[in-house]
Each structure stands twice: as C-alpha cells, then as structure tokens.
GUSEDREN-910580 format. One record per residue (C-alpha): residue number from 1; x, y, z; residue in one letter. Coordinates in steps of 0.02 Angstrom, whole numbers. Layout:
BEGIN
+-----+--------+--------+--------+------+
| seq |     xx |     yy |     zz | type |
+-----+--------+--------+--------+------+
| NUM |      X |      Y |      Z |    A |
...
+-----+--------+--------+--------+------+
This chain:
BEGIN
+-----+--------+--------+--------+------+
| seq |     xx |     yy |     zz | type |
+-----+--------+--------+--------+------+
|   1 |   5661 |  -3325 |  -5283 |    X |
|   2 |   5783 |  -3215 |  -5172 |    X |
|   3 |   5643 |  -3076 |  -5068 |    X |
|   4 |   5767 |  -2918 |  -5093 |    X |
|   5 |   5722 |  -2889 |  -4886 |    X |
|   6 |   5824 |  -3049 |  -4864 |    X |
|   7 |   6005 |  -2957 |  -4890 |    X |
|   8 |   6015 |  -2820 |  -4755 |    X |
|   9 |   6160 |  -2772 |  -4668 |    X |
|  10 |   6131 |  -2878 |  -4493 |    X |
|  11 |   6132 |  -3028 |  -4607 |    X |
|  12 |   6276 |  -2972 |  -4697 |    X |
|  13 |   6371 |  -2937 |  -4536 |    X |
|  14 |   6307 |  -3111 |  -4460 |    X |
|  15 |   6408 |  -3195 |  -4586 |    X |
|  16 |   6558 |  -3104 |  -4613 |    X |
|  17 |   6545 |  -3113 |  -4400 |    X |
|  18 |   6527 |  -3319 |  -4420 |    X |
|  19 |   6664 |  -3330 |  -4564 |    X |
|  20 |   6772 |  -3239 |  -4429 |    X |
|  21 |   6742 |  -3344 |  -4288 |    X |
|  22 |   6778 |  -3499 |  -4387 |    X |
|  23 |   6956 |  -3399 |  -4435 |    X |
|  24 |   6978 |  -3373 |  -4263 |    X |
|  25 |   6960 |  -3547 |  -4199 |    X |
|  26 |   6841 |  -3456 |  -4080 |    X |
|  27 |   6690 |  -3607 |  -4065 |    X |
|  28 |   6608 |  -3513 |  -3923 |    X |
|  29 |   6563 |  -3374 |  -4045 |    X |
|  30 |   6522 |  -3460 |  -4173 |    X |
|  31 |   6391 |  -3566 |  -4063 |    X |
|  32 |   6326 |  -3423 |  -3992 |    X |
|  33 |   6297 |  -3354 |  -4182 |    X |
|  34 |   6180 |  -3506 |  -4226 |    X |
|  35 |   6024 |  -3547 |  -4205 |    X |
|  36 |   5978 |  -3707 |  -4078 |    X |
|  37 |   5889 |  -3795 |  -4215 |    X |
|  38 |   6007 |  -3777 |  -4371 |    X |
|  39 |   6012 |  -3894 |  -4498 |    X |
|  40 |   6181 |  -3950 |  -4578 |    X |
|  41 |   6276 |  -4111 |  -4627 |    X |
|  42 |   6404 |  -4179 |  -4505 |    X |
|  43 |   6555 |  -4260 |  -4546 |    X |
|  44 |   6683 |  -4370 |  -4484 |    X |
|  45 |   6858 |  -4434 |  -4564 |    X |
|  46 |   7015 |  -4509 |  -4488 |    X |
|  47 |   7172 |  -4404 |  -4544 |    X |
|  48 |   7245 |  -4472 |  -4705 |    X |
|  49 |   7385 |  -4335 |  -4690 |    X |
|  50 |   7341 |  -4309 |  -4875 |    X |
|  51 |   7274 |  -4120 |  -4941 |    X |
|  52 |   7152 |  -4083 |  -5081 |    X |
|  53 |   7098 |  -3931 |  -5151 |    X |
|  54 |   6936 |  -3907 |  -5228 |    X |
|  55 |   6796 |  -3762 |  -5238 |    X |
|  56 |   6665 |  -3732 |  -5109 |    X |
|  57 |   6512 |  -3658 |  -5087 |    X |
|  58 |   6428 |  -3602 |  -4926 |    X |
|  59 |   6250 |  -3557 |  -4910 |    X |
|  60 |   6178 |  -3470 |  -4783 |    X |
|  61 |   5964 |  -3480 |  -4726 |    X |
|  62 |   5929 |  -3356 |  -4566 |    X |
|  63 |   5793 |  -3312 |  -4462 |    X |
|  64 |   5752 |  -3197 |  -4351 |    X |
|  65 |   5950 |  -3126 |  -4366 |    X |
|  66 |   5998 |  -3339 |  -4310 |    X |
|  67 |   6067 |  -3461 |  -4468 |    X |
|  68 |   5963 |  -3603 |  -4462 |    X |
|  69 |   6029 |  -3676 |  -4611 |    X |
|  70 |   6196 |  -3689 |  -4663 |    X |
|  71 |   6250 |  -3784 |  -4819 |    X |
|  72 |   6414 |  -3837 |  -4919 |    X |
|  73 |   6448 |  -3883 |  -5076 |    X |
|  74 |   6608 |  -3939 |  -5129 |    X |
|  75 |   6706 |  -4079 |  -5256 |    X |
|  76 |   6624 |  -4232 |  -5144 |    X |
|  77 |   6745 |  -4363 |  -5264 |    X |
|  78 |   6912 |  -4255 |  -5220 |    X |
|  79 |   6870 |  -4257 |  -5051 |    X |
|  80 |   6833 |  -4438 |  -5043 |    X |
|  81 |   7017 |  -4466 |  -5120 |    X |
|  82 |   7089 |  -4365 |  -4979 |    X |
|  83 |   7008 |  -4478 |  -4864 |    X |
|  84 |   7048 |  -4639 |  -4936 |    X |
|  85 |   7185 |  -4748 |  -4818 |    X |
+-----+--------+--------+--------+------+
C-alpha cells in the first residue's frame, strides 16, 4: 500500500530532476542523484543496429530524498529480437 507521505514534492522534483539528467546525457548528475547502495538490473548488448519499440515502465523507491531502487519494466521478448545477431 502507497503511505500518501510518500508523494511530496522533493520526490517529485528528484525524478523529473533524474529523467532530465538522463535527457541531458549529463551522468555526473544523475550519479550524484542516487543513492550509493541502489539496487537495479544491469545490462549489456552488442549493437545489432536494429530498433524496437515497446512500452516501459519505471519505478522509482527513495529514501531519505536518495532512489535506492530503480526498476524497469518493458516487452523483455521485443527487446530480445532487437538484440538477436
């Protein structure tokens, strides 16, 4: 269950200040925005020169004004096709 105390605006702003960042290209910001120990999946792929489009979801868990949990969720088979050689 979402606590309504979760959504205030310094969390708001942390994300639409990540989501920026990430437009920006700007890395140093973004690992500045994040907490040391956050938890997310890392991936790798070699360049197929192929595109896909599919729907994501990103999830955001914070603490103390830090994410320390960052989540996506996204069309796993598309993206595997993408990747194929």
């Amino acid at each position: 269950m979402v606590n309504q105390n979760d959504y205030n605006s310094d969390t708001i702003l942390a994300v639409q200040n990540v989501y920026s960042a990430f437009a920006r290209r700007d890395i140093k910001a973004i690992l500045e925005m994040l907490s040391p120990d956050i938890g997310h999946t890392k991936c790798l792929a070699k360049p197929t020169g192929k595109t896909y489009d599919t729907d994501f979801v990103h999830l955001f868990t914070f603490r103390e004004g830090k994410i320390i949990r960052f989540k996506e969720f996204f069309d796993t088979y598309i993206a595997g096709e993408a990747f194929r050689p």
